[in-house]
N, C-alpha and C positions, 0 to 999 in steps of 0.2 A: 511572883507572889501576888502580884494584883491581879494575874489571870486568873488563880487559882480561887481567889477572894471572890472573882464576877462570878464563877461556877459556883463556884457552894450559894452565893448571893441568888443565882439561878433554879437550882433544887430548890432550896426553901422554896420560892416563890411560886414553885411548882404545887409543891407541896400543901402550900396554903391557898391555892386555886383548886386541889383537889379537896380540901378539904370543905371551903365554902359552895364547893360542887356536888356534894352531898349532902349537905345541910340544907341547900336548898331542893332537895328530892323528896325532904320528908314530906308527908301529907296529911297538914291539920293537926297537926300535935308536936310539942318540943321534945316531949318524955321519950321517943323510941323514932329509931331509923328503918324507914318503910324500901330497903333496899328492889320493888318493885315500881317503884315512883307513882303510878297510877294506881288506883283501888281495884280497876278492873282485868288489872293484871295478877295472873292464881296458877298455881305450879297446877301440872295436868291432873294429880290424883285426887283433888279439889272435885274436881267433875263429876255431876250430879244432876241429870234433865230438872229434876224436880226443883231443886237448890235454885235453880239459875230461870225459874220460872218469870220473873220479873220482867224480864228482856227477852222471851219467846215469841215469835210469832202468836196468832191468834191459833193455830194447832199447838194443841200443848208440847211441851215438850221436844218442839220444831221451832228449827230456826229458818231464817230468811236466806240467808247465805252462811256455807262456808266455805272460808278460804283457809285453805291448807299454806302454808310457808310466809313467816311477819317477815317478810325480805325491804327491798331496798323499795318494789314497787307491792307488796302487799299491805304495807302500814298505811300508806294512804288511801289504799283504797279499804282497805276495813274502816279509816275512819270517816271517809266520806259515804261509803253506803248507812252506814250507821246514823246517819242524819235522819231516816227514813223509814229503817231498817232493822231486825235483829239480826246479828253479827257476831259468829263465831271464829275466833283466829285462832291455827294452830299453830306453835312455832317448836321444831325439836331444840333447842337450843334455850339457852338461859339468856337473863338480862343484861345488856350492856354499861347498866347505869353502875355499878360500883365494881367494875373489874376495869383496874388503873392500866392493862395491857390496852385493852380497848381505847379508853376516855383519853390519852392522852398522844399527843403528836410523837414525842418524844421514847414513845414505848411502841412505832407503829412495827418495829422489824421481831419484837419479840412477841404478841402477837400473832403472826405467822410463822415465829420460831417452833411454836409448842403446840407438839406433837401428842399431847396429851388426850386423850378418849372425853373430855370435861371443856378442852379448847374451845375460844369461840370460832377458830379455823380448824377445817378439818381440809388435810392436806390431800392429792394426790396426785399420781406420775403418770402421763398422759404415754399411752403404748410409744410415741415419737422420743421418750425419755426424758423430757421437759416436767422437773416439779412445778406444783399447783397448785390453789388453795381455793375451798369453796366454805361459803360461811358457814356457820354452826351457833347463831346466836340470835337475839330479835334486835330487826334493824338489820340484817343481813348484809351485802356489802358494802355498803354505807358503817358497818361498823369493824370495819376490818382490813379496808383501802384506801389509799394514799389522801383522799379527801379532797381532790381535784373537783370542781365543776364548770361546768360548762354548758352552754346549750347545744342540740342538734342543729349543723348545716339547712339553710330551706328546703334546701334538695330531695335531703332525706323525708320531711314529713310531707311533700305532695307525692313521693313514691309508695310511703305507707297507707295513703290517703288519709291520713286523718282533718279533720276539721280546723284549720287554722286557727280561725279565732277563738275555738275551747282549748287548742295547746298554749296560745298566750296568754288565756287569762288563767291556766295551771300552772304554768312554768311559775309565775309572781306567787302564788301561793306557797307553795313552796320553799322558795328565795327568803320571802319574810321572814322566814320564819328557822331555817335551819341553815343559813346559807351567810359567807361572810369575805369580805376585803381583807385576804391576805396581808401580814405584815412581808412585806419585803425581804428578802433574805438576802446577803452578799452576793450570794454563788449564783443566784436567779436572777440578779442585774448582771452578772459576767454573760450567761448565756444570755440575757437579753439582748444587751451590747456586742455577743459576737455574730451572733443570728444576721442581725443590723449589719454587720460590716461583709458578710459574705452574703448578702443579698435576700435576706428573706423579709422583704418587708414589703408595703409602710410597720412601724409602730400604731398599732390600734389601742395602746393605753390598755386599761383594766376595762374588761368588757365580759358580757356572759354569752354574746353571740360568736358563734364563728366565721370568719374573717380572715380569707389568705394573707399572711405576713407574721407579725411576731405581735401576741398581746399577752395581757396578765388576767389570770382567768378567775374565779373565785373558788371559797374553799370550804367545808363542813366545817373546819377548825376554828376558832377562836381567838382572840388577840391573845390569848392563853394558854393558846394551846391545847382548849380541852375541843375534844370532837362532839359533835351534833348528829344523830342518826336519824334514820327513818323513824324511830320507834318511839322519838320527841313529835313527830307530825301525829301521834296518836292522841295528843292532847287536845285534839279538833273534834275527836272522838265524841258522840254522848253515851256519856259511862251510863247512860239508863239503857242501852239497844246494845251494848257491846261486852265480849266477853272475850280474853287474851288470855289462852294456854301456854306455858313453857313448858318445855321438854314433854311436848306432845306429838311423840313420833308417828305419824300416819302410815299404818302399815300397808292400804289400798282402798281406794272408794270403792261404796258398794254401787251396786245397781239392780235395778227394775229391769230382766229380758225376757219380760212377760208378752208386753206388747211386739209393735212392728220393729219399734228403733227401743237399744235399749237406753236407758233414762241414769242419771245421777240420783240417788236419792241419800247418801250420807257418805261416813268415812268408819272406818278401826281405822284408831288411832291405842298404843299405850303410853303409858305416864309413868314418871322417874322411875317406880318400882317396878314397872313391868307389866302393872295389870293394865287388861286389855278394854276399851271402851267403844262403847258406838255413839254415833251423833249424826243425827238425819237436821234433812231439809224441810219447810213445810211442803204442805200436798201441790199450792201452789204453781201452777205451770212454769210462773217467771221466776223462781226461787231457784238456785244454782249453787253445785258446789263450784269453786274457785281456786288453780291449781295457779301458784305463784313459787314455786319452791326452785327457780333458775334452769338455766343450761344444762346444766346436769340433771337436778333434782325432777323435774319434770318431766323429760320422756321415760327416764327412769321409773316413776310414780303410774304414767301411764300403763309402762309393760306389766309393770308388775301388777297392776287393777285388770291386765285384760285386755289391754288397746297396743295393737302395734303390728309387728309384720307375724303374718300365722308361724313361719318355720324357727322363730324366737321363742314363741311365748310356749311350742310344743317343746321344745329342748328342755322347758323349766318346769314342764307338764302343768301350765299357768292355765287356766280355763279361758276360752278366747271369749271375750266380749265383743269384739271387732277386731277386722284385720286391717290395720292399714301399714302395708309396705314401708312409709316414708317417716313414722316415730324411729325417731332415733338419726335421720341422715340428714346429711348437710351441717354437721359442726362443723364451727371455725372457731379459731381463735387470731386475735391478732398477733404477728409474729413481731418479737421486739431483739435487739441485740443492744449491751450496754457496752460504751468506751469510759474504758476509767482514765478517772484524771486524778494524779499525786498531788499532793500538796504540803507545801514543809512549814504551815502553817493548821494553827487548831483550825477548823471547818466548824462551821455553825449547821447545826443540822436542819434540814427544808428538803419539804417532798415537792410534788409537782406546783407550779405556782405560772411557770414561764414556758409556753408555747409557740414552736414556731410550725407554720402551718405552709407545705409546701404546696405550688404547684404540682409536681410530681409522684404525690402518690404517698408522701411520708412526713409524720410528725414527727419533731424534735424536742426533749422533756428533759428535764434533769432532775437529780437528787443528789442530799449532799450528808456528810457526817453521820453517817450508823455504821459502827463497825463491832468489836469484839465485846464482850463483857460476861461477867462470871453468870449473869441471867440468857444469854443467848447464845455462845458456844458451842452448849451441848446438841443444838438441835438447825437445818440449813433453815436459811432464812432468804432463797432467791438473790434477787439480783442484790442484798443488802450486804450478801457473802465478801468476805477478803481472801478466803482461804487459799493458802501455795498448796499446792498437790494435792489436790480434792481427790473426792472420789470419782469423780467423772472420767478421771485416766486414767481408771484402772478398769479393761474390758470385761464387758458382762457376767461372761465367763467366771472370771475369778474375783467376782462380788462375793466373798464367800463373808458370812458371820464373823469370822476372826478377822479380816480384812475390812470390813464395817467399823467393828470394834477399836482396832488400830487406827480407822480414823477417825474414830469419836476423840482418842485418847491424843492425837496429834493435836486435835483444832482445839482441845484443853492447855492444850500449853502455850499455844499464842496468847503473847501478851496482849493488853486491851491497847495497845499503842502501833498493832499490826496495821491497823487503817488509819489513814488519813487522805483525806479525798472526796471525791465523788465520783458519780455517772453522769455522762451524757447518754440518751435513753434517743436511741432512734427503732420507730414503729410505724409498717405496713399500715396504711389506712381500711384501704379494703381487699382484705387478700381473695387471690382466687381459689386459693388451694382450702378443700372440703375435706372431711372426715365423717367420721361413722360412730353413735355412742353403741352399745348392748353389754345388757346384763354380765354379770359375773355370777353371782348364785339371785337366788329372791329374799336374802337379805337387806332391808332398805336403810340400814345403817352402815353397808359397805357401800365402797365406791362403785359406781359401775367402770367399764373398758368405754376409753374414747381416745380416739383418733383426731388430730387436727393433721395431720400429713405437711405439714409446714413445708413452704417453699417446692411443692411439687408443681406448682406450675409455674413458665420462667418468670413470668413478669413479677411473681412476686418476687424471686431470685434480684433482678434485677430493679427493680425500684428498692430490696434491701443495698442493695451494692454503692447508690447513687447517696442512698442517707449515708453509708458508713464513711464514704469520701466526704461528704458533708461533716461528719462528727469529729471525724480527723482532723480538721481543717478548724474547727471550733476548739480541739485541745490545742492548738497550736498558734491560737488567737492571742493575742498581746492584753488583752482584757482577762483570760485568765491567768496568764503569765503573771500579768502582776498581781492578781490572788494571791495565788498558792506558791508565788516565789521562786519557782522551778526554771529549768531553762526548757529552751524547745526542745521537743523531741524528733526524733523519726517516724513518720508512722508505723513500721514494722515492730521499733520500741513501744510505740503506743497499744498497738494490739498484741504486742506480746503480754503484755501488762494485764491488758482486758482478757485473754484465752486464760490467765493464770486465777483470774480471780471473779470469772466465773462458772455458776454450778448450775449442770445439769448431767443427764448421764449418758450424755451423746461423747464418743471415744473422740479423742481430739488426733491429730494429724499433724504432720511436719509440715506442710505449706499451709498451717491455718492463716500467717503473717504474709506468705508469699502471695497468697488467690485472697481476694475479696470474697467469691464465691463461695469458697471453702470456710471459713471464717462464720460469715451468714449460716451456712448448713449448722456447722460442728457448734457453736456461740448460742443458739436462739434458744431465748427464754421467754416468760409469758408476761403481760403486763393483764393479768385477769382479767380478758375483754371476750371470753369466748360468747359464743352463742347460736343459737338456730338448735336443731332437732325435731321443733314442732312448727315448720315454717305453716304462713297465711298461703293458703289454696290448696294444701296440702295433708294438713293435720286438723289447720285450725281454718274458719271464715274470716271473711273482712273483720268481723264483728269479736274474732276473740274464738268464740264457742266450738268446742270441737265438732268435727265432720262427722255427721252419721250417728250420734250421740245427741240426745237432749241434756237438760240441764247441767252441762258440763262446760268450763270455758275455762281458758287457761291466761295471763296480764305475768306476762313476765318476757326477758330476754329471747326467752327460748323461740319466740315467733319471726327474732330479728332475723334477715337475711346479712345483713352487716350490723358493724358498732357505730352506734349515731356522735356524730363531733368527735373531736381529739379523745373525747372521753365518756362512756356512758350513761355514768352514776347521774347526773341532771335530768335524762330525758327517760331513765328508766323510774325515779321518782314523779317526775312531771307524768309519764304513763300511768299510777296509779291514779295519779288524780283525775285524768281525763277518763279512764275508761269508767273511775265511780261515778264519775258525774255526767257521764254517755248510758251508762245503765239504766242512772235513777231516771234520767228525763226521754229513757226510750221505756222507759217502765212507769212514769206518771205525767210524763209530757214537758213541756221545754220548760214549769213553772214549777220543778223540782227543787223541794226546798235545801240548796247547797252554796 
């Protein structure tokens, strides 16, 4: 009775943090709820050159930049040019500030459950069979992933070259301001403490650097629980130079292929209803459109404008602007495999918080408490799945509608008390294995075909194998034992556990328990870390700016060759900052006012 007392004690409390979490969004007035939070945020059919004259460049009707996609690394940098600058943002997706699937810790698996066309995730199934999710909201994924942060390894930022001392005085920017000291969670000190006893240390405490051993990282979430996005660093923003489209779908930039090289000179974009809008740059040399729309979203945005390999863009009879070969190649993602751990105790539920950081090639993460409920069910939810007899054992073949259907109808009937538990989450740091994204039609609201080829090279094969004996060996720790109350297992018990309960639609095998190897192939799912398609030397310069293309440049994932630190989200928001503030003062000199 008094657990049940703490829970409802819980909701409310929730409840009334979402509540004072709107209240506080309003802007300047008591009488009415500005569910945009900022003034200069306006649904896309709003748009009007003339309307929006205030904040144009000195060309009427021209803006200084746009940047297509308000993601994780476009909000800050729209708000940082905007210091200087007129700044158009487009985002296809809606606001994260009053959709309680988003704002809150506690709703992070449903969220990603819903598969709805209005979702702020819009999901999809990588050809390898692995489900997916890519954002669909402003604040991009920053408002729709586990809310880990951390910084990038050193290593990483003299490989990209960038400027050290402007990454660290980004990274604090940022930090101030949307970034926050975890409360601790039970299940986050069990993995702490078992990390610690099978050797992955020192303890580095709470820290935002990365650091072989085990530390506590920080988080977008709240002592509250409520999330913090990118689309909150917009209030750096000055609302006189800046202007924030939702549901301002970019159907292709145009261009200027009058001259030698052809030029960026705006975008079509349409708005909620469909109608169709243009919005240029000024005449400007240094003026730029700005493609931020991710992994996906980006080389995609390219082919479809015109840029990528010629025998692509002829199949979709796309008019070439440029042909470069290498739009679209070299996707990765990082390959993750979860072990679940029972527990005959309520689980308090906690997403990433505790990291252990191996020498060998693999990071160790956990999550704890999201399992069934009459809101999440009906739709997969990744590695957050409990499901017995998914669809994933039932071979491609005989995926048929009625057999879909049958197991909508099955995962309705599991009770909400089918999970209890968590994951221990072991992940590829930097895999080798590449892939290929291309078109599916020139629809830019479908997903395109991408390929991560997971585990086709051994080493990655192999440094998954080394984590999963490591994970093992973590369920069978005396620190979770006395958690969850369970007695030890076997490992083959433990991975049976794990092949049962999770979802992807790779056909599973009789020695998934028996082969490590086996297991890693047929188990892997994705902890949203892909990236690359428009790598530096290739697609894009040192500098961002696409090859061969004027005023066109791309500040997003898509240029990474790897995923920076345990986790990206810190240094893909820290990129916005750095590259707005590398623009301004390679566009007015090092005395740029930011």
């Amino acid at each position: 009775m008094a657990l049940l007392l703490l829970v409802e004690l819980k909701r409310l409390f929730v409840c009334l943090a979402l509540c004072l979490s709107l209240l506080s969004s309003c802007q300047g007035s008591s009488k009415y709820f500005n569910p945009y939070r900022y003034p200069f945020i306006k649904p896309a059919s709003s748009f009007s050159s003339s309307s929006s004259s205030a904040i144009l460049s000195r060309n009427s009707g021209r803006y200084d930049y746009i940047i297509v996609g308000g993601g994780t690394a476009g909000c800050p940098l729209a708000a940082t040019l905007s210091q200087n600058f007129s700044v158009l943002l487009l985002e296809r997706g809606g606001v994260p500030f009053s959709n309680v699937n988003v704002s809150f810790l506690s709703n992070f698996h449903l969220a990603l459950a819903d598969t709805s066309p209005t979702s702020a995730s819009q999901y999809f199934i990588s050809t390898d069979g692995v489900l997916n999710s890519r954002a669909r909201v402003l604040g991009g994924g920053s408002s729709i992933n586990a809310g880990f942060y951390t910084r990038a390894n050193a290593g990483f930022i003299k490989r990209v070259g960038w400027d050290e001392k402007l990454v660290n005085e980004s990274y604090p920017w940022v930090e101030k301001q949307i970034v926050h000291q975890p409360t601790f969670a039970p299940w986050q000190r069990a993995l702490r403490d078992s990390l610690l006893d099978v050797g992955v240390s020192p303890f580095n405490g709470f820290t935002y650097d990365h650091i072989y051993g085990t530390k506590v990282g920080g988080t977008i979430f709240d002592r509250f629980g409520r999330r913090h996005t990118s689309a909150e660093l917009l209030a750096s923003a000055d609302p006189k130079k800046i202007t924030v489209l939702i549901h301002a779908t970019v159907q292709k930039i145009l261009f200027d292929t009058s001259g030698k090289r052809p030029k960026a000179v705006g975008v079509l974009f349409k708005d909620e209803n469909g109608k169709q809008h243009r919005a240029y740059v000024s005449n400007n040399p240094k003026s730029e459109v700005i493609l931020s729309t991710g992994a996906l979203g980006t080389p995609q945005m390219l082919m479809l404008s015109g840029v990528g390999p010629k025998a692509e863009l002829e199949k979709f009879k796309i008019p070439i602007v440029l042909d470069n070969e290498f739009v679209g190649k070299g996707m990765a993602d990082n390959p993750m495999n979860a072990v679940f751990v029972p527990s005959k105790r309520p689980v308090e539920q906690s997403l990433i918080q505790t990291v252990g950081i191996t020498k060998f090639g693999v990071y160790i993460e956990a999550s704890s408490g999201y399992g069934q409920s009459k809101d999440s069910i009906h739709c997969h939810h990744g590695i957050m799945s409990a499901e017995i007899g998914q669809l994933s054992t039932i071979p491609p073949k005989q995926r048929t509608p009625e057999a879909v259907q049958d197991y909508i109808r099955r995962k309705r009937e599991l009770p909400h008390e089918a999970f209890k538990g968590g994951f221990i989450l072991e992940k590829i740091a930097k895999p080798m294995s590449t892939g290929e994204l291309t078109l599916v039609n020139t629809n830019v609201d479908d997903n395109p075909s991408v390929s991560f080829n997971y585990f086709s090279h051994p080493d990655d094969l192999k440094s998954c194998v080394q984590g999963i004996r490591m994970a093992a060996k973590l369920v069978q720790s005396q620190h979770f034992l006395n958690y969850t109350k369970c007695d030890q297992q076997t490992v083959e018990s433990i991975l049976n556990a794990s092949v049962k309960a999770n979802v992807n639609l790779i056909p599973k095998h009789t020695n998934d328990t028996k082969s490590l190897e086996q297991f890693c192939r047929d188990t892997v799912i994705t902890i949203w870390h892909y990236h690359g398609g428009c790598h530096v030397g290739k697609v894009v310069s040192p500098d961002h700016k696409v090859l061969g293309i004027d005023r066109l440049r791309v500040v997003d994932i898509s240029t990474f060759n790897e995923s920076p630190g345990t986790n990206p989200q810190g240094t893909i928001l820290m990129m916005g900052r750095y590259m707005g503030v590398k623009i301004l003062r390679d566009r007015l000199g090092k005395t740029a006012g930011v």
